[in-house]
Structures are given as structure tokens and as C-alpha cells.
N, C-alpha and C positions, 0 to 999 in steps of 0.2 A: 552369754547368748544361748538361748534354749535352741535344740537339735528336735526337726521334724521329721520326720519317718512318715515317706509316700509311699502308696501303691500306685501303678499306672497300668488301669486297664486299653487299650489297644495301642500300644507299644511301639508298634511297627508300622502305625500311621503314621503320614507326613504331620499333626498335629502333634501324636503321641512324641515323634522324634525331635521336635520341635520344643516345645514344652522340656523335653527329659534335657534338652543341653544348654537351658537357662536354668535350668535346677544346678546343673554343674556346675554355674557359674559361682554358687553356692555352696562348695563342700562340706563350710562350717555348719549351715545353716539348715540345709537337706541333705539326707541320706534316701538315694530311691530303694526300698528294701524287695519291691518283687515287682516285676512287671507281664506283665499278662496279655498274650494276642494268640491267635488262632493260627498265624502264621509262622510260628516256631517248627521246627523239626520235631523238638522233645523238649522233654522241660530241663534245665539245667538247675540245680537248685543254688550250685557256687556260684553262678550268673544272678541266680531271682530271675530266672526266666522261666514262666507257666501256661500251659495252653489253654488253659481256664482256670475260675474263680475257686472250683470245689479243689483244684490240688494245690493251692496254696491253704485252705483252710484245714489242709492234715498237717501241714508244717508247722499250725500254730504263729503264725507270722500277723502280728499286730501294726495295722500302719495307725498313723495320728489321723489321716487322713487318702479315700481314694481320689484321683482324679480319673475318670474313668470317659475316654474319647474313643469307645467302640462301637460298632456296629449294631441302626439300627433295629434290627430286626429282634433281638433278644433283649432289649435295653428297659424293656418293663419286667424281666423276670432277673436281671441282674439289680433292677431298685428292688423288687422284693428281698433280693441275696441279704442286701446291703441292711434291710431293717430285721432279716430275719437273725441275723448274724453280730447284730448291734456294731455294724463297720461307719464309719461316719464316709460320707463319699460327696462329690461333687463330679455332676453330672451333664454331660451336654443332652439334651432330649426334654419334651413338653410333653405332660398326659392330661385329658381331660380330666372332666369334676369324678367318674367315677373310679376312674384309675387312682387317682389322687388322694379319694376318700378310702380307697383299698392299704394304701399307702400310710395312709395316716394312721388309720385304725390295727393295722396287724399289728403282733405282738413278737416279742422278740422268742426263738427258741429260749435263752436263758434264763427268761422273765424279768431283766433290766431293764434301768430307762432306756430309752431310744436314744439312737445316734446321730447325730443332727445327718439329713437328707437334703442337697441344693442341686434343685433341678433347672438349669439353664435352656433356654431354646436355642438359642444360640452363643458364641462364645464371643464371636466379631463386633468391637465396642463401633465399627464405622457402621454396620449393618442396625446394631440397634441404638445406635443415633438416630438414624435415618429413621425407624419406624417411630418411636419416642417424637420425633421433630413432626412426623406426620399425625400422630395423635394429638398434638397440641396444634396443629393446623385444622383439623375436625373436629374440634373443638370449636372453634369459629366459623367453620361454611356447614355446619353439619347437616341444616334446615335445607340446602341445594345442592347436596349430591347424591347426584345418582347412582355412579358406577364408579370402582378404582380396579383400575390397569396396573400389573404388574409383569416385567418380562424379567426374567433372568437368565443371562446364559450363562456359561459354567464350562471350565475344564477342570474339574480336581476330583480327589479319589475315594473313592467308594463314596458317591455322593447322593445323599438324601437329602430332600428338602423336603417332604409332606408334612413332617410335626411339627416343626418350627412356623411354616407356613402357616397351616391350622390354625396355631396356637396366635398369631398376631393378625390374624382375618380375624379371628372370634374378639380380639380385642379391639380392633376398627370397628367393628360390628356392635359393638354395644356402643362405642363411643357417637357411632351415628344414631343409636336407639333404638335399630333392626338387629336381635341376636340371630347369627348366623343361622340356626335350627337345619340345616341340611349342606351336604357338601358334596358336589359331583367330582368325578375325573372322568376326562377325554380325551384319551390320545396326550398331547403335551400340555391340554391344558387345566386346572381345577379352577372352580366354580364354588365359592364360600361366599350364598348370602351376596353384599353389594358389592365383593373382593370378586374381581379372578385372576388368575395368574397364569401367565406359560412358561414352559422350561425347555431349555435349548443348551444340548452340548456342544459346543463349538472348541475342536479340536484347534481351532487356527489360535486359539487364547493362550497365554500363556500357563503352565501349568502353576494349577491353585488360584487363577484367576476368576473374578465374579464381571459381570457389568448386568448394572439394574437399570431396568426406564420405569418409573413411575409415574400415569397419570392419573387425576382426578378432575371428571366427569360433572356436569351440574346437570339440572333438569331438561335445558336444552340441547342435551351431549357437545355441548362449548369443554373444550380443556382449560379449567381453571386453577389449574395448580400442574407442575410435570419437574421433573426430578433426575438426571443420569448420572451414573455414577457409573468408575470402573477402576477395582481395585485389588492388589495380594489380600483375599479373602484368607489365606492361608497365617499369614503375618499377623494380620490382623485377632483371629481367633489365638493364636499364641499370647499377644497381649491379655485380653481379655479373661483367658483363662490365668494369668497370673496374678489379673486384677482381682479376681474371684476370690483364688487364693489369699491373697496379702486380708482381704477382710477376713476372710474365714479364721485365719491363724490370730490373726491381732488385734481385732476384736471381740478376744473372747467367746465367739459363737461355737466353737469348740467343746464347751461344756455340756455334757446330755442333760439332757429335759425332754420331760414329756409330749409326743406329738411335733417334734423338733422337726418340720418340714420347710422347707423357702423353696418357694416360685419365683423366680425370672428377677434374681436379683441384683443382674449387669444393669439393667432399666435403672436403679436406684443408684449404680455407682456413677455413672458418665453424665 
């Protein structure tokens, strides 16, 4: 049995910590060689514990693969790390067409092929079930709807939803044939085109918990379609992200080639 060597960038998340103790269940199989979060004291390097991506790359520390569940905010300057550095990495985070094309096209500092890049919006296979099942629902009313409601509320940590969210209005939005072309926020709520959404932290949930109401709207604002759901968002993403995994490793997609990018490809597994 071949031995995989991961990195795991944000460590110290409930996902990151999550993920790292189904890898254990695995010793033969995974070795986590460094892991990576902002909330470390120091870096420890007998642990593989690093407060960022640049002081693992003085160590010289090769993974097979990253899994990288950090923090929004930097998540487009750590995919460029990833291609400049020829790291192969799998990514929770959505970038539009021009991010994507920046992505594509940069070249590595060593001048290698590229290392394959799998950017996820999400990692929760119930969450993108659910969007998956409603595309193939608009599919068939697409001619009479007018508007799609979406609520979420939410207790879990360091929570973002704007890119993933984005990323799957712009894809309801072509499937009804109106591309999204603009996107508002106000207050809790964003406005994508025939999508909007509000977002609500509700303390009283339990922690890492999601609940969704999805409606869909026709011409005469009739609800013609509605959807609830309420689930360990947390759990959930742990799965998914392993689902990722197992493809990534065992089907060979491991191998560098040119231009080696994947978009959103939990949609293709579930």
C-alpha cells in the first residue's frame, strides 16, 4: 500500500481537526507531514506545526497533497502559493472566471508542469446535493420563475459564506438563462441576479450546525417549489472533504499536466 503525505492548511479548525483524525484512522496509509494555521503560538517543526505556508517552504517539506480549510480572506493568494510553488492542493473556496484564468495561466517559479489545483465551494456533500437537486429542478420550471429565496442560519466558526454562495447563484443563473451580471449585499442579505439569500447567526443552534429554507418563486410570486433542511454542517464537510480526497489519490489525478485546474468537483461525485 502506497504512504500519502498531506499538508493541512488551517489545522485548528473544527474541519481541519476533524478531517486530521480520520486521517489517523489511517496511519499506514497517511502521514500528516506539516500543518498550518495562524493560531499556533510558534511554529514547532518536531510537531509540523507552522504559522504559515512560507515557513514550511524553508523546510523543504514535500506533501503528495494539500488540503487546505483556511481562512477566507487570503484563500486566493494561498492558490497562487500553491501554483507558484508546483504544490498540488485541494481547496475549499470558489473564484470567478477572472481569478480562475489568473490561475490557470500563471507559471510555476521552477518552470514545471503545474500541480493539479481542486478548488471546492463547498466541501458538505448534503449542501451540494441539495443545490445539484435544485438545478435539475430548473431545469424544468426555468420558463416561470421569478425569484429564489434562500435563508440560512448558522452557528459555526469563522464562518463564510459569500464565495460559495456566489459561486452557485451564478450557476442557478445561467441555468434559468439570466447570468447573474451584478451582485448586491445589505445588511444580512445578498441579492445575485434571480437568487437572494439572508444569513442569520443563531446562537441557540447547535454548534457547526446549518438550517436552510429554500424557496422557488413563479411569475405570480406562488411558491412553487420549497425545500428545509437542518443539519451537522460540520460532519458533513469532513465527509466530503475525504470524498475529494479518495478521488484525487485513486484516480490518478495526481499526476502534473499542464493547466491541471478542477472546479466544483463534489457536484460530479454525489
Amino acid at each position: 500500500m502506497r504512504m500519502y503525505y498531506l499538508g493541512i492548511i488551517g489545522a485548528l479548525s473544527s474541519l481541519g481537526q476533524g478531517v486530521i483524525a480520520k486521517l489517523n484512522e489511517h496511519p499506514s496509509e497517511f502521514k500528516i507531514v506539516f500543518k498550518v494555521d495562524d493560531r499556533y503560538p510558534k511554529n514547532n517543526l518536531l510537531s509540523g506545526e507552522f504559522r504559515n505556508l512560507e515557513q514550511v517552504l524553508t523546510h523543504n517539506i514535500n506533501p503528495t497533497v494539500v488540503l487546505d480549510f483556511g481562512i477566507a480572506g487570503t484563500v486566493f493568494e494561498r492558490a497562487k502559493f500553491y501554483r507558484d510553488y508546483a504544490m498540488p492542493a485541494i481547496m475549499q473556496c470558489a473564484f470567478g472566471n477572472e481569478k480562475s484564468d489568473i490561475l490557470r495561466n500563471t507559471s510555476t517559479i521552477a518552470g514545471n508542469d503545474y500541480a493539479p489545483l481542486i478548488l471546492i465551494p463547498d466541501f458538505s456533500i448534503i449542501k451540494v446535493l441539495m443545490m445539484k437537486n435544485l438545478k435539475g429542478l430548473l431545469n424544468c420550471f426555468a420558463g416561470d420563475v421569478q425569484r429564489i429565496r434562500i435563508d440560512i442560519l448558522y452557528n459555526t466558526e469563522r464562518y463564510n459564506n459569500q464565495n460559495q454562495w456566489l459561486y452557485w447563484a451564478n450557476v442557478i443563473n445561467e441555468v434559468l438563462g439570466k447570468p447573474t451580471g451584478y451582485y448586491r449585499e445589505q445588511g444580512n442579505t445578498l441579492d445575485c441576479g434571480l437568487v437572494q439569500y439572508g444569513f442569520m447567526r443563531i446562537n441557540s443552534l447547535d454548534r457547526n450546525e446549518e438550517s436552510i429554507n429554500l424557496q422557488v418563486f413563479n411569475s405570480q410570486k406562488d411558491t412553487i417549489f420549497r425545500y428545509e433542511m437542518q443539519y451537522n454542517l460540520l460532519s458533513s464537510r469532513i465527509n466530503g472533504a475525504i470524498k475529494v480526497l479518495d478521488w484525487y489519490l485513486y484516480q490518478d489525478h495526481h499526476k502534473p499536466r499542464l493547466n491541471n485546474l478542477f472546479s466544483d468537483t463534489l457536484t460530479e461525485l454525489v
